[in-house]
C-alpha positions as CSV (number, residue, x, y, z in Angstrom):
1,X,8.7,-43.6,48.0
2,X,5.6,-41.8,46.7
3,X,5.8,-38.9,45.2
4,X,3.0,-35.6,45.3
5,X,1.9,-34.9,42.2
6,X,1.9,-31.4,41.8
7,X,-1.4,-29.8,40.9
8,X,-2.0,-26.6,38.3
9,X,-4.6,-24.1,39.3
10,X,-7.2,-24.3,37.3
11,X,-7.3,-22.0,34.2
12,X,-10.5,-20.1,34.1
13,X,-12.5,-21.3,31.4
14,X,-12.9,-18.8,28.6
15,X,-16.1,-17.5,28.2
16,X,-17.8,-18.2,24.7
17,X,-17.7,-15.2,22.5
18,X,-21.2,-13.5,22.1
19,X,-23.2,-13.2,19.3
20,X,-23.2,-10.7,16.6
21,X,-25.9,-9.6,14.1
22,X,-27.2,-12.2,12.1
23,X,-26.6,-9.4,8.9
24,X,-24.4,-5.9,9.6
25,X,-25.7,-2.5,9.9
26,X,-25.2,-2.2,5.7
27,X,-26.5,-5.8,5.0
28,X,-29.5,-4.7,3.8
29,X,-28.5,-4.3,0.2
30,X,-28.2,-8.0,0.1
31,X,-32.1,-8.6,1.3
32,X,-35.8,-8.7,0.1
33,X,-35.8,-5.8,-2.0
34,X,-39.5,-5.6,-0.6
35,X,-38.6,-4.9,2.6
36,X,-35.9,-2.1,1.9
37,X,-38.5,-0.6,0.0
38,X,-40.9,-0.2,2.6
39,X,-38.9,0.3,5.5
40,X,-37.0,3.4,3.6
41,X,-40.0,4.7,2.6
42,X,-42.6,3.9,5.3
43,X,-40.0,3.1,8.2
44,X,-42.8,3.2,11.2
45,X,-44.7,0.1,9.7
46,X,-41.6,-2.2,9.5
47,X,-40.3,-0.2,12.9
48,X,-44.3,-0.7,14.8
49,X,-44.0,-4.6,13.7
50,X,-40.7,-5.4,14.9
51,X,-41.6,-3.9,18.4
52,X,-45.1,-5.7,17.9
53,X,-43.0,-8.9,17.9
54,X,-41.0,-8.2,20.9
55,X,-44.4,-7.7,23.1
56,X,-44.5,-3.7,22.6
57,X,-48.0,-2.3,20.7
58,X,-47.8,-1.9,17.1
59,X,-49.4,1.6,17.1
60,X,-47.6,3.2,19.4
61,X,-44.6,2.7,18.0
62,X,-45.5,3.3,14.6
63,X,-46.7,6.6,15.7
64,X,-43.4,7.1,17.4
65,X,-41.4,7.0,14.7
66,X,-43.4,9.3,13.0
67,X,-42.0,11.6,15.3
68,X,-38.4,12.6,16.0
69,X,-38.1,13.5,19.4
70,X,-39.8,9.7,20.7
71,X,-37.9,7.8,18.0
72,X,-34.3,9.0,19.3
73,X,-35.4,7.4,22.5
74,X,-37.5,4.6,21.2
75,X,-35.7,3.3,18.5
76,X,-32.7,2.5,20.6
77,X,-35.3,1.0,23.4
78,X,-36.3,-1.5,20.8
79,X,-32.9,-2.3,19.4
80,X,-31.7,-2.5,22.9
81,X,-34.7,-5.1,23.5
82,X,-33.3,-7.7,21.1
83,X,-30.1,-7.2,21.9
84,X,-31.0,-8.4,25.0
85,X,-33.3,-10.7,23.4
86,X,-30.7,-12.6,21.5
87,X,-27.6,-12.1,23.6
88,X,-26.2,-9.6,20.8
89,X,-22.6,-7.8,21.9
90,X,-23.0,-4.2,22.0
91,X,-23.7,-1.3,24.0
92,X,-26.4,1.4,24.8
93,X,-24.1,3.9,23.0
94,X,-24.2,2.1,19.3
95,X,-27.8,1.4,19.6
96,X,-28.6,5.4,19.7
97,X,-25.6,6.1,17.3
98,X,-27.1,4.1,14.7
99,X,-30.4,5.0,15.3
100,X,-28.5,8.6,14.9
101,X,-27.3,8.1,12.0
102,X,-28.9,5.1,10.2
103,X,-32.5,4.8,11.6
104,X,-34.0,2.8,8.3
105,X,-30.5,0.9,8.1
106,X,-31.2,-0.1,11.8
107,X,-34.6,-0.9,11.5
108,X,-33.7,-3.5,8.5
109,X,-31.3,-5.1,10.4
110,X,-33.4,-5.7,13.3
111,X,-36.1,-7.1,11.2
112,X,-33.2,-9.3,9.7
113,X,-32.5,-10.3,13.1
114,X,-35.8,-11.1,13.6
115,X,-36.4,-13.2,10.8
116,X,-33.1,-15.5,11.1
117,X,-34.8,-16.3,14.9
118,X,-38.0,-17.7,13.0
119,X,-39.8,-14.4,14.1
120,X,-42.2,-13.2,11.1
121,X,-42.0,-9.3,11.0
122,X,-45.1,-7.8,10.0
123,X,-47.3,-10.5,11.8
124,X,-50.9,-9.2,12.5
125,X,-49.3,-5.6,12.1
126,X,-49.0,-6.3,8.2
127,X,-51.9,-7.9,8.0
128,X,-53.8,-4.6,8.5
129,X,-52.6,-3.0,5.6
């Protein structure tokens, strides 16, 4: 007599756990010293290279974080960009709180981003200082 084996649905697999940030929002105190410097005293050169990397013109964005009105809509434009970039979990809403709130902090930790990928911040945009 042959018995039917009695099959399990199959589970649904789970799905893998996205990345974070390669450093937190307050990891830039454990950094080059250099580049907290500069980007919380000059934020739109470290702010125009980081969008330089990601395709976006180095000027124009430099020049929009001179300015307050473009940067609230910029900044979380370019944060949102390697989000998407690198698969990062989070939402529209924390990229403008934190460029709300923490603009240079955000900044550093996108160029930390950046730089765990192999990207070089600064690139040709640094080299015109």
């Amino acid at each position: 007599r042959v018995r039917a084996v009695e099959e399990k649905p199959a589970e649904p697999a789970e799905e893998a756990p996205k990345p974070t940030w390669a450093h937190g929002l307050f990891g830039c105190f454990d950094m080059d010293v250099k580049l907290l410097g500069l980007t919380l005293c000059c934020p739109c050169i470290t702010f125009g290279a980081n969008a330089e990397l990601l395709g976006e013109d180095w000027m124009l964005y430099c020049l929009f974080c001179i300015l307050p009105g473009p940067m609230c809509y910029f900044g979380p434009y370019i944060r949102n960009k390697i989000r998407r970039t690198f698969e990062i979990e989070g939402t529209d809403n924390e990229d403008v709180l934190s460029y709300l709130f923490c603009p240079c902090l955000s900044i550093i930790q996108e160029t930390q981003q950046l730089k765990s990928a192999g990207m070089k911040p600064g690139g040709e945009a640094m080299n015109r200082i």
